[in-house]
The first five atom37 places (N, CA, C, CB, O) and aatype in JSON, in Angstrom:
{
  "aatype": [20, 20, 20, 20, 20, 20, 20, 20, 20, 20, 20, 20, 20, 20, 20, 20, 20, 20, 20, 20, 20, 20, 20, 20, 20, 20, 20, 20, 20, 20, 20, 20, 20, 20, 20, 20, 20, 20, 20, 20, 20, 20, 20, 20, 20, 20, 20, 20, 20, 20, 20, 20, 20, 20, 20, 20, 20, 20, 20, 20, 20, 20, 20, 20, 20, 20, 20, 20, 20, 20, 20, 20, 20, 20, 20, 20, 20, 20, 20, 20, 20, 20, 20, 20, 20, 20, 20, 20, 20, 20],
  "atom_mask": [
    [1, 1, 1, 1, 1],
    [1, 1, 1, 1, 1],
    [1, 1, 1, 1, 1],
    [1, 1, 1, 1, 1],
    [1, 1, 1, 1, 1],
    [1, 1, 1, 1, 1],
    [1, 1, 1, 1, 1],
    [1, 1, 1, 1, 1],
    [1, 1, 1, 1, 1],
    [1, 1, 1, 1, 1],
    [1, 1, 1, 1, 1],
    [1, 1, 1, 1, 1],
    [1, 1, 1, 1, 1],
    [1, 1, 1, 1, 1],
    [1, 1, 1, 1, 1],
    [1, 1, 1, 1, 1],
    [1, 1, 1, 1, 1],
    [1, 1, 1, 1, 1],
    [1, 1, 1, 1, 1],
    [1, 1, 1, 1, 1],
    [1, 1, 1, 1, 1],
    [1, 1, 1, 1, 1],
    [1, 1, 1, 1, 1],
    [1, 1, 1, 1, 1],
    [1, 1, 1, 1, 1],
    [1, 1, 1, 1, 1],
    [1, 1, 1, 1, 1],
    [1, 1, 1, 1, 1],
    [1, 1, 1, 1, 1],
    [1, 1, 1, 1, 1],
    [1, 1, 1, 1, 1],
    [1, 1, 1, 1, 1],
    [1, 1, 1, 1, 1],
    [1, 1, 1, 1, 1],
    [1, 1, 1, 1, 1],
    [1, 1, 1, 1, 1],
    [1, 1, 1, 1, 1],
    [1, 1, 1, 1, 1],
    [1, 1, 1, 1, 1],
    [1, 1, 1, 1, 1],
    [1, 1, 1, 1, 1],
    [1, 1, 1, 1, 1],
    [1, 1, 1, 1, 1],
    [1, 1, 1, 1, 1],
    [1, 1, 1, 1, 1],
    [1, 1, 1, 1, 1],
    [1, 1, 1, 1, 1],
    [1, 1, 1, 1, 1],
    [1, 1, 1, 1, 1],
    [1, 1, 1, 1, 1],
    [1, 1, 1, 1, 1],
    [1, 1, 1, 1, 1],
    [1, 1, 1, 1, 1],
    [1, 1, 1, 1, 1],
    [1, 1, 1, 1, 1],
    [1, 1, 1, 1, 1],
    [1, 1, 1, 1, 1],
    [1, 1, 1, 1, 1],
    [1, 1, 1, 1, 1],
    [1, 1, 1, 1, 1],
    [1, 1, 1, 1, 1],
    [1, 1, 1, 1, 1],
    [1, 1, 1, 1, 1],
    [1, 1, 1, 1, 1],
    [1, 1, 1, 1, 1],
    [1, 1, 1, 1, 1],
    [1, 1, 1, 1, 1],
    [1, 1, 1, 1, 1],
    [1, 1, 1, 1, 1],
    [1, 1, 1, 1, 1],
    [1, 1, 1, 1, 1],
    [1, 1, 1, 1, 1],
    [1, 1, 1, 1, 1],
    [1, 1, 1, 1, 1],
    [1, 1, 1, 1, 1],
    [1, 1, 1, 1, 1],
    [1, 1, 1, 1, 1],
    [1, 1, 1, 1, 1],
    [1, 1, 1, 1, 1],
    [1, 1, 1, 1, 1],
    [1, 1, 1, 1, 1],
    [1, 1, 1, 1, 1],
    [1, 1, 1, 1, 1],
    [1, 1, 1, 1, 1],
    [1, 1, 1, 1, 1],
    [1, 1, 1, 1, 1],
    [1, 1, 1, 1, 1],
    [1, 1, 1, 1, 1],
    [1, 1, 1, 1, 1],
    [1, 1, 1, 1, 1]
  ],
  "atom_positions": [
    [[12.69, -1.64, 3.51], [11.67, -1.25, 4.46], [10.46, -0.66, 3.74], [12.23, -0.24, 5.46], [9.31, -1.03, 4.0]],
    [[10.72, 0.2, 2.88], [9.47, 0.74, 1.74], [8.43, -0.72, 1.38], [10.39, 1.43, -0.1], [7.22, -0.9, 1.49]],
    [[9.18, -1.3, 1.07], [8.34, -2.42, 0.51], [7.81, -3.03, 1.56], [9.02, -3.41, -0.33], [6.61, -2.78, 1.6]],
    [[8.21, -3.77, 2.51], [7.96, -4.41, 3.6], [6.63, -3.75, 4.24], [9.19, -4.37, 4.46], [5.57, -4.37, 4.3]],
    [[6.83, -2.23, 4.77], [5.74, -1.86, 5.13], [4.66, -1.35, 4.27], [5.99, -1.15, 5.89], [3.74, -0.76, 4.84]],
    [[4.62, -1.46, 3.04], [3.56, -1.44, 2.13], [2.77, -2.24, 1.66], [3.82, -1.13, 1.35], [3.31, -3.33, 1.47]],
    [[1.22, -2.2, 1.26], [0.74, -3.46, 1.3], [-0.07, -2.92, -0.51], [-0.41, -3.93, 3.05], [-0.24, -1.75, -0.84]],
    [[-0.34, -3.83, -1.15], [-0.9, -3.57, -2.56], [-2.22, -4.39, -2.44], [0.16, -4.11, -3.9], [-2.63, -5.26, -1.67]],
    [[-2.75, -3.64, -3.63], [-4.5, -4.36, -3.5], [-4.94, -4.31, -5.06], [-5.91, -3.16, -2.37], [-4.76, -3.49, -5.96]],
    [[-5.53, -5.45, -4.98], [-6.03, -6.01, -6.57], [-6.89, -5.0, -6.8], [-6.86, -7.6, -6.79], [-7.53, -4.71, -5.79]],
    [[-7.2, -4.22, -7.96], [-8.14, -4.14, -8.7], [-7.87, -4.07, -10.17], [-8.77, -3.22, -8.28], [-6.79, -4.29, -10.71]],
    [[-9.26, -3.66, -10.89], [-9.0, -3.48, -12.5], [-8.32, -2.18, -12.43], [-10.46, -3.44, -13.58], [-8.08, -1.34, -11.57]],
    [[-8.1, -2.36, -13.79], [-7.27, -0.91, -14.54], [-8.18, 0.33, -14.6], [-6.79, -1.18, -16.3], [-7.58, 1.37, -14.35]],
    [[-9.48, 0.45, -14.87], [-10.51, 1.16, -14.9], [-10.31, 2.04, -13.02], [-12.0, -0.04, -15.32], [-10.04, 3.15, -12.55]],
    [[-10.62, 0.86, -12.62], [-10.85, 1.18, -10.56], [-9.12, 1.72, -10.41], [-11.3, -1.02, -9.08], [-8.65, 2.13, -9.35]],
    [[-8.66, 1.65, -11.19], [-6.81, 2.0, -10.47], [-6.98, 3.15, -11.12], [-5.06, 0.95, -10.98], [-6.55, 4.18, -10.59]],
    [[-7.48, 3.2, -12.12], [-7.09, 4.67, -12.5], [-7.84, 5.68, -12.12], [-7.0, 4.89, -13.81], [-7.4, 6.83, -12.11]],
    [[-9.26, 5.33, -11.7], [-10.29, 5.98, -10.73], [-9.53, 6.04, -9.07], [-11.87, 4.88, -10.74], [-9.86, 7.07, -8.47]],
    [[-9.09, 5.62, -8.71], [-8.24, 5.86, -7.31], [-7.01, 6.3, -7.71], [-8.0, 4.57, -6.35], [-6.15, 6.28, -6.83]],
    [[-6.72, 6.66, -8.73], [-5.25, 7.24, -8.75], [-4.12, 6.68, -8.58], [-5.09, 8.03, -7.98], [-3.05, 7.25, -8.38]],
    [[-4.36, 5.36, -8.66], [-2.81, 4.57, -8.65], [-2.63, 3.92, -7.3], [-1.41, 5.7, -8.87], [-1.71, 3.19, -6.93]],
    [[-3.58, 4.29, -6.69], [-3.29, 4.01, -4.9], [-3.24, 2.68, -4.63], [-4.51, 4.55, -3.82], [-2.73, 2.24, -3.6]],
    [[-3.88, 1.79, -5.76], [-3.61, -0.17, -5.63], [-1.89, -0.16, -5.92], [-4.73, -1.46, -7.35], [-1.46, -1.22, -6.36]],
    [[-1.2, 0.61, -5.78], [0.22, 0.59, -6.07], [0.92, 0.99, -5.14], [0.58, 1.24, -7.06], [2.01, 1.44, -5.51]],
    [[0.72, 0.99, -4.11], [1.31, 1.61, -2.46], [2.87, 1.13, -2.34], [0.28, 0.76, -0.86], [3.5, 1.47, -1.35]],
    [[3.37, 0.48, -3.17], [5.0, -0.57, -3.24], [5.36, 0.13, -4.15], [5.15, -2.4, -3.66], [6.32, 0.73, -3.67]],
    [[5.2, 0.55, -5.4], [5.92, 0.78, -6.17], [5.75, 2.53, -6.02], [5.62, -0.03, -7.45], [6.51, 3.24, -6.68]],
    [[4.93, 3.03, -5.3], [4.94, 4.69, -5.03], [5.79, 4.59, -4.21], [3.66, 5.56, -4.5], [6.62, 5.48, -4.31]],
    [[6.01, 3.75, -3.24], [6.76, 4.14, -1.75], [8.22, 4.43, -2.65], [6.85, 2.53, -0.2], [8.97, 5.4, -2.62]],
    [[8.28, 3.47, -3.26], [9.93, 3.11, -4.3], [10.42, 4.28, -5.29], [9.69, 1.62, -5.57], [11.58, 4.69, -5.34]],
    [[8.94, 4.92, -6.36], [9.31, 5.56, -6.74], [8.02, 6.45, -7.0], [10.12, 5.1, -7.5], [7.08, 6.31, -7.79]],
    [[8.36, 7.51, -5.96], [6.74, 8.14, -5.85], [6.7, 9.54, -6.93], [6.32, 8.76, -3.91], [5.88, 10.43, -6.73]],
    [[7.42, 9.59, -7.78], [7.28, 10.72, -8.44], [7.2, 9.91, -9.99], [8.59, 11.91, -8.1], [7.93, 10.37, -10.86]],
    [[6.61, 9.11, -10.22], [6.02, 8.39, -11.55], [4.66, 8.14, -11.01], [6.84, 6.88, -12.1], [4.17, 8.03, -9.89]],
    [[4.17, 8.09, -12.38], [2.62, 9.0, -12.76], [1.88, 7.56, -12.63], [2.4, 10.0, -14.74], [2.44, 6.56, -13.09]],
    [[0.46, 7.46, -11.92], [0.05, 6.17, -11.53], [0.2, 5.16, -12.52], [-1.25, 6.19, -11.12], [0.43, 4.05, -12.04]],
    [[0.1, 5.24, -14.44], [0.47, 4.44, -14.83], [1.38, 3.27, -15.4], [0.18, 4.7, -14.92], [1.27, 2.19, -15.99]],
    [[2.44, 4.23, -14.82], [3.93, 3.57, -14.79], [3.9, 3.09, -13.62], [5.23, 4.47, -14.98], [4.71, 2.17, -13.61]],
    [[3.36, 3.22, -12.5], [3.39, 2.42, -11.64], [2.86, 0.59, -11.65], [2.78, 3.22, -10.87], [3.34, -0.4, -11.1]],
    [[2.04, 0.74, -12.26], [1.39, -0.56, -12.66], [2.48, -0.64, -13.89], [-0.47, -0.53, -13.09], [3.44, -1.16, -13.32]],
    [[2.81, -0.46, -15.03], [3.48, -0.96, -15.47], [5.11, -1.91, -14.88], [3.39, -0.08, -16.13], [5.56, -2.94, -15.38]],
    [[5.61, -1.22, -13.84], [6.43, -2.17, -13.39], [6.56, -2.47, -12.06], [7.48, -1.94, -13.77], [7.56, -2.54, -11.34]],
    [[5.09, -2.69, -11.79], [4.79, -3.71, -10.48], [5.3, -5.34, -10.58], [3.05, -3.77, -10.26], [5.51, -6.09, -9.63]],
    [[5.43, -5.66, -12.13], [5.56, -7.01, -11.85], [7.41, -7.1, -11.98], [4.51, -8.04, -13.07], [8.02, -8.13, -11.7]],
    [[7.94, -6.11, -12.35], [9.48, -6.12, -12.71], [10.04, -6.08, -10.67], [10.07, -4.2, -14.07], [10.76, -6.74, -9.92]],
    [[9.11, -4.85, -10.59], [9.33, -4.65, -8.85], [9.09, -5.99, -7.84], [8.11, -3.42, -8.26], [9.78, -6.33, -6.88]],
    [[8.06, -6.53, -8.3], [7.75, -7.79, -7.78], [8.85, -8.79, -7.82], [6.64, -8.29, -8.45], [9.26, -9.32, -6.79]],
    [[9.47, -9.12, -9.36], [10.55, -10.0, -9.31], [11.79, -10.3, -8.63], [10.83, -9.94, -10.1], [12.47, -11.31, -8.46]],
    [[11.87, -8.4, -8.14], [13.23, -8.33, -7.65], [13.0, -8.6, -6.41], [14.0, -7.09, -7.83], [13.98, -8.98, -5.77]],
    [[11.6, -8.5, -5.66], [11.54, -8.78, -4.49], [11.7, -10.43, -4.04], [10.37, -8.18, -4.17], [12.35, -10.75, -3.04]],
    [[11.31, -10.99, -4.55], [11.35, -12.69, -5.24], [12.54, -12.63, -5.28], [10.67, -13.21, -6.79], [13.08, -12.87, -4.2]],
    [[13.2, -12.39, -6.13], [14.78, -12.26, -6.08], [15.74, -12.54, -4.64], [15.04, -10.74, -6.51], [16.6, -13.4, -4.45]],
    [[15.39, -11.85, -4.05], [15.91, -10.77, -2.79], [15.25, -11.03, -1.89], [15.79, -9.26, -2.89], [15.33, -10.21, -0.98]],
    [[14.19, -12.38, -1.61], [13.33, -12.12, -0.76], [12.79, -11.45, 0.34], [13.3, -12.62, -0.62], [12.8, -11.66, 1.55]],
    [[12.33, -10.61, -0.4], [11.85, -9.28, 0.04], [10.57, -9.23, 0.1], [12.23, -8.23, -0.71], [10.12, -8.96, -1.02]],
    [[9.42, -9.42, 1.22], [8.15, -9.7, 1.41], [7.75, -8.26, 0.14], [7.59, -9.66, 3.35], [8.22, -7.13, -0.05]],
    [[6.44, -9.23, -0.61], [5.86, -8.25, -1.6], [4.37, -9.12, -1.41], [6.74, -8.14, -3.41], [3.86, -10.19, -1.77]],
    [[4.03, -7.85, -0.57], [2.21, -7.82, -0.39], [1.24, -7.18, -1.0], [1.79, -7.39, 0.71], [1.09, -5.97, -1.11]],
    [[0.32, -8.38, -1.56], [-0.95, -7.98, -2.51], [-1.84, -8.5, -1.92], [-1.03, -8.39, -3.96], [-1.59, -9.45, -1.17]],
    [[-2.54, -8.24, -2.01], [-4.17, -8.9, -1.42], [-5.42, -8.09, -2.34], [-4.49, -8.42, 0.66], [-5.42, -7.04, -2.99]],
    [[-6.6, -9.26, -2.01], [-7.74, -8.24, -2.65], [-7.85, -6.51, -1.84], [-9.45, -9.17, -2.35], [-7.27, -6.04, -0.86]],
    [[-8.81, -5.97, -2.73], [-9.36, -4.42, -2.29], [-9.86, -4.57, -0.79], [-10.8, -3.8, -3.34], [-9.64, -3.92, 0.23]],
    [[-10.86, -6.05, -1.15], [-11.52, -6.25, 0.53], [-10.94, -6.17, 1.77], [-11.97, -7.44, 0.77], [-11.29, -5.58, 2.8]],
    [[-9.92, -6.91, 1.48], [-9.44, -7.66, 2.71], [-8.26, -7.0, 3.04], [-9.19, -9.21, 2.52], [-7.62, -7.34, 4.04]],
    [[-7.83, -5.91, 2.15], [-6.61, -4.78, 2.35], [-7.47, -3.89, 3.27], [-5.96, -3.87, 0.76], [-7.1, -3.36, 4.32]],
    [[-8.79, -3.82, 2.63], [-9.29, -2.38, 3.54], [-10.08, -3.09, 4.92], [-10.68, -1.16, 2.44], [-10.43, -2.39, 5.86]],
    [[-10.23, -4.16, 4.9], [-10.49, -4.96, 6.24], [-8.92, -4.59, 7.53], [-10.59, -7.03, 5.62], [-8.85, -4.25, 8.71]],
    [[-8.25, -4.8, 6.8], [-6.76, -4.69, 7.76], [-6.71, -3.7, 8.15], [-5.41, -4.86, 7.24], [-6.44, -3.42, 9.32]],
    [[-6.98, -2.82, 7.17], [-6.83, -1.07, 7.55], [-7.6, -0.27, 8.69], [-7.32, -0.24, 6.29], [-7.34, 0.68, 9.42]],
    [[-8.51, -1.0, 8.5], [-9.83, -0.91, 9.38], [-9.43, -1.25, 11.25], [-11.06, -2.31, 8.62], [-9.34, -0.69, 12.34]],
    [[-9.3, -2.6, 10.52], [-8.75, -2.68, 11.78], [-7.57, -2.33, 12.65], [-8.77, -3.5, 11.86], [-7.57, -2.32, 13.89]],
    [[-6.46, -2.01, 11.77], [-5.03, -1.33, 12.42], [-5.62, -0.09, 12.67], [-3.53, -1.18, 11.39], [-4.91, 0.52, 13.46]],
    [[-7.02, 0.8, 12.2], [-7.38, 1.69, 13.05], [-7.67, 1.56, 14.05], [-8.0, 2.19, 12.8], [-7.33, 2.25, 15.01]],
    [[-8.3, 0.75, 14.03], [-9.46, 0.21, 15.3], [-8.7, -0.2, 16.36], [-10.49, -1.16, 14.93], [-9.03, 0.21, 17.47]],
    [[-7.91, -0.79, 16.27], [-6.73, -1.38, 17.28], [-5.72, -0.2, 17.92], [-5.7, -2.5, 16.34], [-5.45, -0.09, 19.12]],
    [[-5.26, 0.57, 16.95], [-4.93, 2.6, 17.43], [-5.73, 3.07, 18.28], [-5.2, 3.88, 16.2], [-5.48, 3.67, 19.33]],
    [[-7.25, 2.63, 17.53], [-7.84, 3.68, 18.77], [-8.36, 3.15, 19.9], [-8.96, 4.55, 18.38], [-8.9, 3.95, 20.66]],
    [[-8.32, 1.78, 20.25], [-8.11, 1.07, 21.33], [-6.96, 1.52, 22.13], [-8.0, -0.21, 20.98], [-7.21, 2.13, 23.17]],
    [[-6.2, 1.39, 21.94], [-5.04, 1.53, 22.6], [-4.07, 2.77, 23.07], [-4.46, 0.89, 21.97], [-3.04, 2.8, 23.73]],
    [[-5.31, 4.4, 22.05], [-4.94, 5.3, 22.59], [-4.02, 6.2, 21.53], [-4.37, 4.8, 23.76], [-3.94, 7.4, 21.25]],
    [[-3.42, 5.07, 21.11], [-2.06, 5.4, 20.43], [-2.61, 6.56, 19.01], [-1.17, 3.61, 19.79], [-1.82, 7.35, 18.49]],
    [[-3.85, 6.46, 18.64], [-4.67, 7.0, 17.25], [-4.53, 8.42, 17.92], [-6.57, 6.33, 16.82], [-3.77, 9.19, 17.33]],
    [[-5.23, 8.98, 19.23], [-5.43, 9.7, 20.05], [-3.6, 10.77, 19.89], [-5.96, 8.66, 21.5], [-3.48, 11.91, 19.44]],
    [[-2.81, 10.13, 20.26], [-1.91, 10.85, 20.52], [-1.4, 10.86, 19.16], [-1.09, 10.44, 21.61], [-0.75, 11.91, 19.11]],
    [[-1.33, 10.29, 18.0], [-0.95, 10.45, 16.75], [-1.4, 11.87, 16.51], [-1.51, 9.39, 15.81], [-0.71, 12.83, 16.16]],
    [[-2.68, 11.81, 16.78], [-4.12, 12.78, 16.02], [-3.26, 14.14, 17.18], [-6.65, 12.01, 16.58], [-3.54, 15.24, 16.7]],
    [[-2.88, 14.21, 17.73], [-2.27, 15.4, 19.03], [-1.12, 15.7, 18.35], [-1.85, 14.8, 20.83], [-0.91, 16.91, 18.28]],
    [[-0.05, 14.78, 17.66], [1.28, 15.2, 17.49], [1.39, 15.94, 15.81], [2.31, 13.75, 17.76], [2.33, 16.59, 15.35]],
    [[-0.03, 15.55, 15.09], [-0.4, 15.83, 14.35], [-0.85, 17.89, 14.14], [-1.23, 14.72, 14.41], [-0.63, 18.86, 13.41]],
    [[-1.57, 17.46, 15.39], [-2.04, 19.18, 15.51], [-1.12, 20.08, 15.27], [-2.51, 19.68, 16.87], [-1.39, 21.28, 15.34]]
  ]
}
């Protein structure tokens, strides 16, 4: 389920290490107490096993990850549901 509901996003090594590892949202969910650059180091070992195991393993560009995001907000706050998150939150 970690993996499944996590989604990964291309960038360089420079931009990953300027965001803190956060193009690694699969391999933090898995093992979130390694330091962002071990995370990229065995994204592609993590990847295999998912291949393995077929186990959906989602990457996409930066764009079009934060296009989705955007919109799974946007669609929350259509529907209200953002509203009562943001309440259970308080």
């Amino acid at each position: 389920m970690q993996v499944e509901s996590a989604n990964n996003f291309e960038v360089s090594r420079p931009v990953s290490i300027l965001c803190g590892g956060l193009d690694r949202q699969i391999e933090h969910h898995l093992f979130p107490t390694l330091p962002p650059p071990r995370l990229r180091e065995i994204a592609p070992e993590v990847r295999a096993v998912c291949e393995r195991w077929g186990v959906e393993y989602k990457t996409d560009t930066w764009g079009r990850t934060l296009r989705k995001a955007l919109a799974h907000i946007r669609h929350l706050g259509r529907s209200g549901r953002l509203h009562a998150m943001v309440r259970e939150m308080a």
